[in-house]
N, C-alpha and C positions, 0 to 999 in steps of 0.2 A: 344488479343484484346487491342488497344488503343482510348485513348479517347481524344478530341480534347478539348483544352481549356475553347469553348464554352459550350464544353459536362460535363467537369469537375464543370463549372460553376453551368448548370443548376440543377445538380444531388447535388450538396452540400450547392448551395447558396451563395459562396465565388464570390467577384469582380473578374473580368479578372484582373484589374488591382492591387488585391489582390495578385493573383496567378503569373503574373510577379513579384512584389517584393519579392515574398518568393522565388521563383526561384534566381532574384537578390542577395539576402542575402544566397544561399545557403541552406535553411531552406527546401525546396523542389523541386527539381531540375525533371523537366520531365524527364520518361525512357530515351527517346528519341525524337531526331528533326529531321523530315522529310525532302526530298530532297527540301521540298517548301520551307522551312524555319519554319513546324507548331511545335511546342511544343505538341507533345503525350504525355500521362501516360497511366502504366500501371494498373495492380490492388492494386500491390505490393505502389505506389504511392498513391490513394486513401486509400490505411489504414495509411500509413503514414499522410493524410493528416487529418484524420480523429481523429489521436490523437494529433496533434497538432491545433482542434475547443478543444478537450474535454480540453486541458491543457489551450488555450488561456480561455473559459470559469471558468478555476477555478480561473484565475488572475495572472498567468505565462507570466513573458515577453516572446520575441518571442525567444533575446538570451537564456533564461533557459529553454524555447521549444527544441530550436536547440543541445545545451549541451546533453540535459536529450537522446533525439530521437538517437545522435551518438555516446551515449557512446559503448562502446562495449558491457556492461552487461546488453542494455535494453532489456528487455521483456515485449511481448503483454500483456499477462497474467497478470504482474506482477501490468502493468501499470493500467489495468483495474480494476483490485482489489482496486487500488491504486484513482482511478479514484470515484468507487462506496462508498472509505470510504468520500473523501471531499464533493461530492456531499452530501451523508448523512449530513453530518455537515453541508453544505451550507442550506440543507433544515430546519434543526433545525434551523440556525440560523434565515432562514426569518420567520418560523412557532412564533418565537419568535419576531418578529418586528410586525407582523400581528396584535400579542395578544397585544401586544404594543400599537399599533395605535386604536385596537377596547377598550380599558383599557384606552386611554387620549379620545377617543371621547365618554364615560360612564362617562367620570367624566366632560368632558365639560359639558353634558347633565343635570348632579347632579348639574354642579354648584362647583364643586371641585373642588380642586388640588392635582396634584400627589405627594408623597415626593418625595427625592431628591434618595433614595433608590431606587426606582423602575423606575425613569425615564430613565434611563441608561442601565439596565440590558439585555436587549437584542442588544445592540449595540458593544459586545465584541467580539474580531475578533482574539483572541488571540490562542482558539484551530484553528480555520482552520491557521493563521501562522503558527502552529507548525506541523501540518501535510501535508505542505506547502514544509517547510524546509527538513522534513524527505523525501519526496518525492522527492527533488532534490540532497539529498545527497545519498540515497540507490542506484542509477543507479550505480552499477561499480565502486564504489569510493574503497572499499577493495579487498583484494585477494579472503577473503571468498567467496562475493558474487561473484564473477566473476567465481571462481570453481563449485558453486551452480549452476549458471545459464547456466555454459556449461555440467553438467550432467544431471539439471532437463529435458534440451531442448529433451532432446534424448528418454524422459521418454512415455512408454504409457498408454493409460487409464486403463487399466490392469495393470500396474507398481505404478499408483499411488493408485488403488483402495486397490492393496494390501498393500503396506505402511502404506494406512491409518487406515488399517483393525488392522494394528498391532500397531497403534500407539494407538488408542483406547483399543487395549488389555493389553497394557503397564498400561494407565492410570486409566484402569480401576483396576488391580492388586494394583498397587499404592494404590488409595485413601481404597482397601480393608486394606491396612497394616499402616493406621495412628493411628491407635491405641500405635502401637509401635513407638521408638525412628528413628529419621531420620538418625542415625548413624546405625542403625539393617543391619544384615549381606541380612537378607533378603529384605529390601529395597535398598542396598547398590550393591546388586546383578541387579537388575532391573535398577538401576542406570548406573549403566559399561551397561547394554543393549542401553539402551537411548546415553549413550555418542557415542558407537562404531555405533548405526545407523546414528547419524547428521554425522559421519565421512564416514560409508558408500556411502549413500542418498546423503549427500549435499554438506560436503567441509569438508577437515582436521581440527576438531577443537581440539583445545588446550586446559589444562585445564581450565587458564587462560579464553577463550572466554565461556566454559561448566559453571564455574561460575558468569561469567557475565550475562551468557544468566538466568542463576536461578534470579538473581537480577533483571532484565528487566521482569520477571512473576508476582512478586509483584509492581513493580514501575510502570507500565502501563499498566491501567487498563484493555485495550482492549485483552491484555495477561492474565492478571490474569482471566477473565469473564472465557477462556475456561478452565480453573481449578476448581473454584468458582463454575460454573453450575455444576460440578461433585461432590464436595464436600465441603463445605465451608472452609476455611483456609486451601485448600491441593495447593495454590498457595505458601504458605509462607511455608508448608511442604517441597513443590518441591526445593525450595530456601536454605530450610536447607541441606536437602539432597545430591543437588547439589554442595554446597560449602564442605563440607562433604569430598564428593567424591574426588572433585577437590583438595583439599589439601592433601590429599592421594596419589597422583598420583605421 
């Protein structure tokens, strides 16, 4: 089934004359053009099109739209995930402009003034940059990701369930063995499992990348929470243990 311009329009709300310049620039090219001259799309084109409202609404020009959508290593999935963390942060940050506005219109009321501390405090835009930035450089830009993304593609829901199943029983092993040293043969055993499934599962890693990746579980936080919720300080465990391993190797 194709959809006709008009038809694209009405279903998403984008101008016509939206959907000729992204066509123009390349950014969305219809399946195909009819013997009339009409520009069709397929379905495969409304999800394309659909991620480049979600990107244009986080503040994405249309070129880092364009980039991100043809690199070789994009994924839906990837992107969605990706999509749900900025929105998160976009809504904190208005939920925090909100308290803002209702916090100077209390203190109008009082007859006050706000200090210089708090008048600002919701207008920092610095985490959504940075999850910004991550997000246009994770497309495809390493070898890793690009081997990642050509085996996870092929995975099923059955493939992942079980992955996870085991990734969970790794971790839970783990945070049972923090009592001991992160050099212990038997943490260090669990360790070689963890490194040889990212090289199974995801892409050849090095040690080199095994111990970065332990550094990146304590430096950000969003890494560290899923450790953290298991056991407190089994993020900075993992980090030792990992670095451990990896100079070993």
């Amino acid at each position: 089934m194709r959809l006709t311009v008009k038809q694209v329009k009405e279903a998403s709300g984008q101008s016509v004359r939206t959907l000729h310049h992204y066509d123009a620039i390349g950014l969305l090219r219809p399946d195909e053009i009819s013997a009339a001259g009409y520009r069709l799309y397929s379905a495969d084109d409304l999800e394309r099109l659909q991620q480049i409202m979600f990107f244009k609404e986080l503040g994405f020009s249309l070129a880092d739209i364009k980039d991100i959508l043809d690199s070789p290593g994009f994924d839906r999935r990837g992107a969605f995930l990706e999509h749900l963390e900025l929105l998160r942060q976009k809504q904190h940050r208005l939920n925090g402009l909100i308290k803002l506005v209702e916090h100077n219109l209390e203190a109008l009321d009082k007859g006050e003034k706000m200090t210089e501390d708090k008048m600002f405090d919701a207008f920092d835009e610095a985490t959504m940059e940075e999850y910004k930035q991550e997000a246009k450089e994770r497309w495809g830009n390493t070898d890793a990701y690009k081997e990642s993304m050509r085996k996870t593609a092929t995975y099923s829901k059955e493939d992942w369930t079980r992955i996870a199943a085991a990734e969970t029983d790794r971790r839970e092993r783990i945070a049972a063995l923090m009592d001991k040293d992160p050099g212990d043969p038997a943490v260090q055993a669990i360790m070689e499992e963890f490194f040889k499934s990212i090289c199974e599962h995801y892409y050849s890693c090095t040690p080199e990348i095994f111990k970065n990746l332990g550094e990146m579980y304590v430096a950000d936080p969003r890494f560290a929470k899923n450790y953290e919720t298991i056991k407190p300080g089994m993020a900075d465990f993992m980090r030792q243990a990992m670095a451990i391993y990896a100079d070993k190797k």
